[in-house]
N, CA, C and O of each residue as an XYZ file, in Angstrom:
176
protein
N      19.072    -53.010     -0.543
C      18.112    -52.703     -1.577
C      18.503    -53.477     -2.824
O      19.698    -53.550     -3.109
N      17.827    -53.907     -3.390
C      17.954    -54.399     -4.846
C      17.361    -53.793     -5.709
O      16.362    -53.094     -5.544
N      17.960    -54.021     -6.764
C      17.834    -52.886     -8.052
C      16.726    -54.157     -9.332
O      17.273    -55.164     -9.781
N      15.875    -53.957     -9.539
C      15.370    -54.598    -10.776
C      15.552    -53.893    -12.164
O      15.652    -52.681    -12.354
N      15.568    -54.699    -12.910
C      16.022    -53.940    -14.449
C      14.604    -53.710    -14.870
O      13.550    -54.230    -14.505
N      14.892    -52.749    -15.773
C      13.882    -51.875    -16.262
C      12.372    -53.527    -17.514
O      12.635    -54.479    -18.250
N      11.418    -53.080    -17.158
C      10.593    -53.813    -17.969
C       9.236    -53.719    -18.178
O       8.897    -52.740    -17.513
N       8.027    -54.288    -18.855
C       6.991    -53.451    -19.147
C       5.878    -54.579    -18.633
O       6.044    -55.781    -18.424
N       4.540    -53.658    -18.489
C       3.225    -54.716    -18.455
C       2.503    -54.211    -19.773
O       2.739    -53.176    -20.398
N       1.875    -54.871    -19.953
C       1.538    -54.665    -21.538
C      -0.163    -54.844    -21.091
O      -0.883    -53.846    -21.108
N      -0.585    -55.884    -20.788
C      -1.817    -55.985    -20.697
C      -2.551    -56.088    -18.936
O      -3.701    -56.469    -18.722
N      -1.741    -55.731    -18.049
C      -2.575    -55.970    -16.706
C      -2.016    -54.790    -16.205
O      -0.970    -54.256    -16.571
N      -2.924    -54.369    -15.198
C      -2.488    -53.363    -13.933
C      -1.475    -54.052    -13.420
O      -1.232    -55.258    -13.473
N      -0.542    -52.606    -12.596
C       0.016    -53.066    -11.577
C      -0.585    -51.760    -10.002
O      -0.938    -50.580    -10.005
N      -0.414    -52.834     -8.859
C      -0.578    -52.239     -7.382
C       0.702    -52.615     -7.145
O       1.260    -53.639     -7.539
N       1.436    -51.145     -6.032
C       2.389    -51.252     -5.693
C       2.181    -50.544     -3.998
O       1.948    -49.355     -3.777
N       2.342    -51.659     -2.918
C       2.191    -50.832     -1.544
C       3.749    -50.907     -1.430
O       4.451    -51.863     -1.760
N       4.112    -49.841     -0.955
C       5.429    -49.581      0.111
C       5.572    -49.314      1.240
O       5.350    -48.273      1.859
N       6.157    -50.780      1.697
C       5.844    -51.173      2.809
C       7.123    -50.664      4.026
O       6.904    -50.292      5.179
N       8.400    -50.785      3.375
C       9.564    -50.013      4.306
C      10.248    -48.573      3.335
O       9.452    -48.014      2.581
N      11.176    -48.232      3.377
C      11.497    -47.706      2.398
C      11.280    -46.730      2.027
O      10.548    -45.927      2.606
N      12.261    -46.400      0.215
C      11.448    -45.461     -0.552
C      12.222    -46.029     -2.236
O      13.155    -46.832     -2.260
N      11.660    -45.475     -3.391
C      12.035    -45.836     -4.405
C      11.555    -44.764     -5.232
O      10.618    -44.020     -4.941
N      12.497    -44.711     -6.653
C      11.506    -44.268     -7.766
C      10.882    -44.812     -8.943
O      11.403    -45.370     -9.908
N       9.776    -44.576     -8.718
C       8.973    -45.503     -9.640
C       8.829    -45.090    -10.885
O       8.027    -44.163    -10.772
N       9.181    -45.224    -12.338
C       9.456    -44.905    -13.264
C       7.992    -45.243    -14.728
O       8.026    -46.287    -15.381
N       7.180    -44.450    -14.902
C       6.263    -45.082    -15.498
C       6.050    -44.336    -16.555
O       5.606    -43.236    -16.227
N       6.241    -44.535    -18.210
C       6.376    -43.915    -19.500
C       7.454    -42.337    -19.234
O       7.169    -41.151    -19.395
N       8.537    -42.908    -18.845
C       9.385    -41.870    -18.708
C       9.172    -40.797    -17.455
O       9.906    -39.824    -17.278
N       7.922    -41.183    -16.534
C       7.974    -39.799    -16.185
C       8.089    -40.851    -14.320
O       7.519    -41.901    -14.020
N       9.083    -39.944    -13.430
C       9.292    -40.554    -12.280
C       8.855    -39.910    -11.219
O       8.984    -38.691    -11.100
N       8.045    -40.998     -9.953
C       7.552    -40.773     -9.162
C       8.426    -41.026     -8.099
O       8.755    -42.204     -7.958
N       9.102    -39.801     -6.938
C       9.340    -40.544     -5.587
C       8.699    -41.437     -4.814
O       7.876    -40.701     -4.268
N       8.499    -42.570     -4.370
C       7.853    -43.250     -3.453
C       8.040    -43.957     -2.228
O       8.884    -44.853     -2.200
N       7.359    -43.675     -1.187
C       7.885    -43.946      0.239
C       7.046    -44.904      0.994
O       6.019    -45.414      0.546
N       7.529    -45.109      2.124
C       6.872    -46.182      2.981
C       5.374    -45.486      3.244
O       5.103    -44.323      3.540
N       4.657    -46.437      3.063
C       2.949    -46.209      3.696
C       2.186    -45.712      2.083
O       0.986    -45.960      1.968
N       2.837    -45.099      1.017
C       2.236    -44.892     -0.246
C       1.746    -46.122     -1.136
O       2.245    -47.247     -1.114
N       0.580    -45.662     -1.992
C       0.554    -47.027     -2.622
C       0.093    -46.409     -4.345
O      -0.729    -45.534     -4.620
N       0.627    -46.916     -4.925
C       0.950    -46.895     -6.373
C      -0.141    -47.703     -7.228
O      -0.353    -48.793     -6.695
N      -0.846    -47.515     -8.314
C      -1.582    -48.045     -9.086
C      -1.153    -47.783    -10.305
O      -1.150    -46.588    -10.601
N      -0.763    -48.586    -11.161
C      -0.464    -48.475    -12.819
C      -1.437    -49.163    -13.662
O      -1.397    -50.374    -13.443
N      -2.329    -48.822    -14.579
C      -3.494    -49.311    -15.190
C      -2.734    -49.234    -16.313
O      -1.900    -48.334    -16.421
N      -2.974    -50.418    -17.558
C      -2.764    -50.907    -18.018
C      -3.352    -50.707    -19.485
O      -3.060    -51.499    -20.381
């Protein structure tokens, strides 16, 4: 697994499918578990 450092979108969505796995997805402080087959939308 690799770890990315923390950082922001300012003006675009993000889509996030998870495809193996699981992670937590961290969005204005507040964290989501996320697992394989879920898919994530962050509007912008």
């Amino acid at each position: 697994m690799r770890n990315l450092s923390n950082h922001q979108h300012v003006d675009f969505s993000e889509l996030v499918i998870v495809l193996n796995g699981h992670t937590t997805h961290i969005v204005n402080h507040e964290e989501s578990f996320i697992k394989k087959g879920n898919v994530f939308v962050s509007n912008a």
